[in-house]
C-alpha positions in Angstrom: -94.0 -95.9 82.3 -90.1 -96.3 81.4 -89.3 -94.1 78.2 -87.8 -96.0 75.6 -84.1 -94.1 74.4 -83.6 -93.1 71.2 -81.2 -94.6 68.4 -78.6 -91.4 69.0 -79.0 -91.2 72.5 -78.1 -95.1 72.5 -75.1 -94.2 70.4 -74.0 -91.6 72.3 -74.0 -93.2 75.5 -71.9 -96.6 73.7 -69.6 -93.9 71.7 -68.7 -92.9 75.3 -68.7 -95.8 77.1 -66.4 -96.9 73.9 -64.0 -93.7 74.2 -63.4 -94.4 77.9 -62.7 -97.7 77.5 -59.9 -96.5 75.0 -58.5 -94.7 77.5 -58.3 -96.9 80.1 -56.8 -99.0 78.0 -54.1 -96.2 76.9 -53.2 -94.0 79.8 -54.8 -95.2 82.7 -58.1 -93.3 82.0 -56.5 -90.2 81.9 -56.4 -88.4 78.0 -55.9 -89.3 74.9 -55.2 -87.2 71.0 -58.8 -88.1 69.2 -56.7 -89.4 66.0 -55.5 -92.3 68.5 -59.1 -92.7 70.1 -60.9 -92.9 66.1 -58.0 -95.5 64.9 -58.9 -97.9 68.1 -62.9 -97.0 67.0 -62.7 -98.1 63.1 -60.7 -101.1 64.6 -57.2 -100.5 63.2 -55.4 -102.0 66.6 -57.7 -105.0 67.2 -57.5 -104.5 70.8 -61.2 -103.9 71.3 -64.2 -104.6 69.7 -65.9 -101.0 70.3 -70.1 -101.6 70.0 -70.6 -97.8 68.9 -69.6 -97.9 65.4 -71.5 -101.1 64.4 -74.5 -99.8 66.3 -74.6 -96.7 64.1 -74.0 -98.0 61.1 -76.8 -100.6 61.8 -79.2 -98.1 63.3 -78.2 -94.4 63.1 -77.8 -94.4 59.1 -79.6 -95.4 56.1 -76.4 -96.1 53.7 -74.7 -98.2 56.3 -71.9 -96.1 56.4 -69.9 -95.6 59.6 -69.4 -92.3 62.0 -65.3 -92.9 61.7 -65.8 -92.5 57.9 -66.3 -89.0 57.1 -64.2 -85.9 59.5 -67.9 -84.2 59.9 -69.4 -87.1 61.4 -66.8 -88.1 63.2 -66.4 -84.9 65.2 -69.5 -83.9 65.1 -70.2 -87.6 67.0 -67.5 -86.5 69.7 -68.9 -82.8 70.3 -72.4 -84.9 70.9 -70.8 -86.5 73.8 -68.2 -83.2 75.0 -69.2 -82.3 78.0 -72.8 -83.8 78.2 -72.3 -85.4 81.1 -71.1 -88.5 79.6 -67.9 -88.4 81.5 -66.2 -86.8 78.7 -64.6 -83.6 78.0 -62.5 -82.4 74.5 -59.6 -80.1 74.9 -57.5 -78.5 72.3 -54.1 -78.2 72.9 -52.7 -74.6 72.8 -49.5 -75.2 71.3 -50.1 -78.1 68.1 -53.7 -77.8 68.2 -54.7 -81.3 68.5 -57.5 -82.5 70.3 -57.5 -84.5 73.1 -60.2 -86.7 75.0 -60.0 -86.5 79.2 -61.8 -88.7 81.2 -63.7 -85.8 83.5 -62.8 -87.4 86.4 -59.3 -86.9 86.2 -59.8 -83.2 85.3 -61.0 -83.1 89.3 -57.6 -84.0 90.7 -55.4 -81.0 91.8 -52.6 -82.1 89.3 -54.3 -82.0 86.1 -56.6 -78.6 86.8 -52.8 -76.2 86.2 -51.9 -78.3 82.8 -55.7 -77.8 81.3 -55.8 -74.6 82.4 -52.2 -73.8 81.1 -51.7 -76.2 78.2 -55.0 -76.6 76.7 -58.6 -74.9 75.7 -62.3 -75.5 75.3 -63.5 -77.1 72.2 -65.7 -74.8 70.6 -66.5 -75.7 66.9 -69.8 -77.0 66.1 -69.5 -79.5 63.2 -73.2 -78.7 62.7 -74.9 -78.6 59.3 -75.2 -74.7 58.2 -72.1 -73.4 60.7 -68.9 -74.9 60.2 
């Protein structure tokens, strides 16, 4: 018997499909700063129509509200999908502290393991309820 996936895992995997699409669009699937990637999700460029916010706000919440609404949800929707396998991995920059999406298989190449290593580091807040 085929288990049915949940309403979050559902989002999740469309919130990552969504992101990587933003950055193929962008930089060739390489990175992106997440105030760039959550303008193209609330649809502020037009580009894209992006199914993960209409599919939470349909199914994920009972006010209707959107994850690109509030900063908590919002980030708390990225660290759901950071390094989870999704093909995603958050980085913060070392020198302005802005956080940046990668696409993990660019992280792979030989090129791009010296600048993470060197210009940016793990994303390690937990936008949690109870331990910001």
């Amino acid at each position: 018997m085929q288990k049915l996936l949940s309403n979050r895992e559902m989002f999740k995997q469309l919130l990552a499909r969504d992101i990587l699409t933003i950055l193929a669009e962008l930089n060739d699937g390489s990175c992106v700063d997440l105030v760039t990637v959550r303008e193209h999700l609330r649809g502020n460029f037009k580009l894209h129509m992006y199914a993960s916010n209409d599919f939470y706000r349909e199914n994920c919440t009972s006010k209707g509200y959107g994850y690109t609404r509030f900063n908590d949800r919002f980030y708390r929707a990225i660290q759901s999908v950071n390094d989870k396998g999704y093909g995603l991995t958050v980085r913060k920059d070392k020198a302005t502290g802005k956080l940046f999406a990668f696409n993990t298989d660019v992280l792979k190449l030989d090129n791009w393991i010296q600048l993470i290593a060197e210009s940016f580091n793990t994303w390690t807040v937990d936008y949690n309820r109870g331990n910001k």
